[in-house]
N, C-alpha and C positions, 0 to 999 in steps of 0.2 A: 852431263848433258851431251844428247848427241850432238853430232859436229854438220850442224844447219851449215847451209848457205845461203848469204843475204845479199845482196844487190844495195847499195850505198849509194844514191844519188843526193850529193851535197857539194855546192860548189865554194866553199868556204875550207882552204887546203888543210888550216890548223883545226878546225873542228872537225875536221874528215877525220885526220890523223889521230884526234884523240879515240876518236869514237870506233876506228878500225882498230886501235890499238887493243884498247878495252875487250871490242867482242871477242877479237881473238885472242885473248889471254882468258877469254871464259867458253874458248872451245868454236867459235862460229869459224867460219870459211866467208871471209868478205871479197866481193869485189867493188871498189870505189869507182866511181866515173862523177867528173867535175861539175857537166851539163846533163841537163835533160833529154837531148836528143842522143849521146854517147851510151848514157843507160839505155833509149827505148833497143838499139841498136846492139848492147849487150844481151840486154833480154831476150831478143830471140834467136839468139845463138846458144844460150845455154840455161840449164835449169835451175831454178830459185828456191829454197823453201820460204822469204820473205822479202816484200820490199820494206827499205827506205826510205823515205821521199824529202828532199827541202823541198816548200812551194816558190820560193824567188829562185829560179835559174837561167843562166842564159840558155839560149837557144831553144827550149822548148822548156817550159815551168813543169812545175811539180804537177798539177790541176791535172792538166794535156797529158803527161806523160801516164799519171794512173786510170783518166780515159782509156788509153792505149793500152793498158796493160789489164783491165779488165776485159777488153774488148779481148784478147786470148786466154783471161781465165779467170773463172768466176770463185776460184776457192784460195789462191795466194793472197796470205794476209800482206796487206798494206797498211804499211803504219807513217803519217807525216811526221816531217822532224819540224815545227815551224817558227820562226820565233813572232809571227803572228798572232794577237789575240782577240781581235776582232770577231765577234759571233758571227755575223757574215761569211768571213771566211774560210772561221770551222764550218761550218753549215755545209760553204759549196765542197768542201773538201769529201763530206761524208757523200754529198749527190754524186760527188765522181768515181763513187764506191771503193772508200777508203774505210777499211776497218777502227781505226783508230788514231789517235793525235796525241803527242806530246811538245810543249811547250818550250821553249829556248831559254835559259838551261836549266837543264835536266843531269841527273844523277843518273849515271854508267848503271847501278843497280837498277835503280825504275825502269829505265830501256830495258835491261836485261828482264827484267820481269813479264813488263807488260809483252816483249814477245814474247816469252815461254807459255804466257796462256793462250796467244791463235797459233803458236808452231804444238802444243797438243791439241789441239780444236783440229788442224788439220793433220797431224797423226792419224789422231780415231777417224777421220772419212777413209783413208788408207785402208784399214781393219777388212776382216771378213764379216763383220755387225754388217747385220742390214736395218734402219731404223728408218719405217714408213708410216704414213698415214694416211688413213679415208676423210675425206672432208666433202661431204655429199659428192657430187660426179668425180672431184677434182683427187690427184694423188699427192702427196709431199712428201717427196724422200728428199729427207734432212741429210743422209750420207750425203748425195748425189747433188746437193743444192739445186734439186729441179721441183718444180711442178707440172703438174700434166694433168691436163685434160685432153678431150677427144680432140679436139685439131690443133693445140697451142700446147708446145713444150717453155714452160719459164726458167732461167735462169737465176737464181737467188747467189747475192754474196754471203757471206758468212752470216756476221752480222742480223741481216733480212733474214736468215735462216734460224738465228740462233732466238731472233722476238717472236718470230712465226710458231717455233717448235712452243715456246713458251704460250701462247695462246691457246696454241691447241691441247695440249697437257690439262687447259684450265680453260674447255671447251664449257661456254653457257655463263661461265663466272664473271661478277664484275671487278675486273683488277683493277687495284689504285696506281696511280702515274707513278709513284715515290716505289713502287713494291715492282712495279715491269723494270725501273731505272735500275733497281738494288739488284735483280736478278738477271738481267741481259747487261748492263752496264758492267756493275759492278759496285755506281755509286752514282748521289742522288742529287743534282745541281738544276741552276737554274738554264744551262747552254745543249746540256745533254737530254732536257727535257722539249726543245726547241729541235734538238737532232732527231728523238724520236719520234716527233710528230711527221718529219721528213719521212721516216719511213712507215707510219701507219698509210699516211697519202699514198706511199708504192705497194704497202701488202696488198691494200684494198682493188688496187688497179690488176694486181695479181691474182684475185680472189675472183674476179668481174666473169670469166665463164661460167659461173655456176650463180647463176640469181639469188639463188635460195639462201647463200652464205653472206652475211653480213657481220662486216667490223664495225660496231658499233664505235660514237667516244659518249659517255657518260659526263654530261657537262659538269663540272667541279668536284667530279670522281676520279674517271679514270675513262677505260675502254673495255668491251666485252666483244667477246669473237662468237657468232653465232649462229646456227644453220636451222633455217627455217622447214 
C-alpha cells in the first residue's frame, strides 16, 4: 500500500492512539489533531490523501469541519468515524459531503478497507484517462468531478460523481433502488437508501441547465436518467 496521508480528527486521545497506531503499521502517514478547529487549521497547511472525521468535537464538530473542507476540495475522500446511529445524523453527514461513515467500534481492517476503495477512486482522477460525457447541452467529466454547461461550471464530490456516472452508463434504463445501492454503495440497506435519495434531490438540481434531461424516480421501482 502506498504510504497515504490522512488527517485524524478525533478527540477521544485512547481511540486516536489506537487508530494512529493501526494505520501506521499498515503503511499510512497520520496526522492526529484532538478538535475540530486544530484539524481545519492543519488542513490547510498541508496536503491530505484522506480525511478522518469524529462528528462530537470540541471547538468546531465534525459536521463544520467537512463543510469547510469541501468548501477547498471537492475530490478528498472523507470518511466519518461516528459512534452515532441515528439516521438523521448519517444523513446530515452525507449533505455535508462526506463520502462515507463508519460506526463506533469498528475493526482497524474495515477502516483500512473502506479507505483503500476512495484513496483508489482518487488515484485514477490522478491518471492521464480522460473519462467524459455528453448529456444533451451539459458535459460530465467524472475525472474532473465537474459538470459544465454554457454559463454554470458544477462541482461534484465523489460519491455524486461515482451515481451520476452510473446513470449515465445505463442512460434510458429503469434501474432498481437495491441494484444503484449494490453498485455505487456497495450494499443494500434501509439508511443508505434514505442517503441516496439525498443525492438523486442534488444530481437533479445539477442536471436543471439543460430542460430536456430528466431524473426520473420510478415509484416502487427505482429511478431512470433521461434526455428528452
Amino acid at each position: 500500500m502506498s504510504k497515504a496521508k490522512v488527517l485524524l480528527a478525533e478527540d477521544d486521545l485512547s481511540l486516536s492512539f489506537v487508530i494512529k497506531d493501526g494505520l501506521q503499521d499498515a503503511g499510512f502517514e497520520v496526522i492526529h489533531c484532538a478538535d475540530g478547529e486544530a484539524a481545519w487549521q492543519k488542513f490547510q497547511k498541508a496536503s491530505f490523501d484522506i480525511c478522518l472525521l469524529d462528528i462530537n468535537m470540541p471547538v468546531r464538530d465534525g459536521f463544520s469541519l467537512a463543510k469547510k473542507i469541501r468548501q477547498q476540495s471537492d475530490v478528498i475522500p472523507v470518511i466519518f468515524l461516528t459512534a452515532k446511529s441515528l439516521e438523521e445524523d448519517k444523513i446530515k453527514g452525507f449533505q455535508t459531503g462526506a463520502d462515507d461513515y463508519i460506526t463506533k467500534p469498528f475493526s482497524m481492517q474495515e477502516l483500512i478497507m473502506r479507505m483503500d476503495v476512495f484513496l483508489r477512486r482518487t488515484k485514477k482522477l490522478k491518471s492521464d484517462a480522460v473519462e467524459e460525457y455528453r448529456l444533451g447541452t451539459l458535459r460530465f467529466s467524472y475525472d474532473e468531478l465537474k459538470i459544465y454547461s454554457d454559463t454554470v461550471i458544477t462541482s461534484l464530490t465523489q460519491r455524486e460523481a461515482d451515481l451520476l456516472k452510473f446513470f449515465v452508463t445505463h442512460l434510458n434504463k429503469i434501474l432498481k433502488r437495491e441494484e444503484l445501492l449494490l453498485n455505487v454503495w456497495g450494499k443494500d440497506d434501509y439508511f443508505l437508501g434514505r442517503s441516496m435519495d439525498v443525492f438523486i434531490t442534488k444530481l437533479r438540481k445539477y442536471l436543471k441547465p439543460d430542460p430536456n434531461i430528466a431524473l426520473e424516480t420510478i415509484h416502487g421501482v427505482g429511478f431512470r436518467l433521461q434526455i428528452n
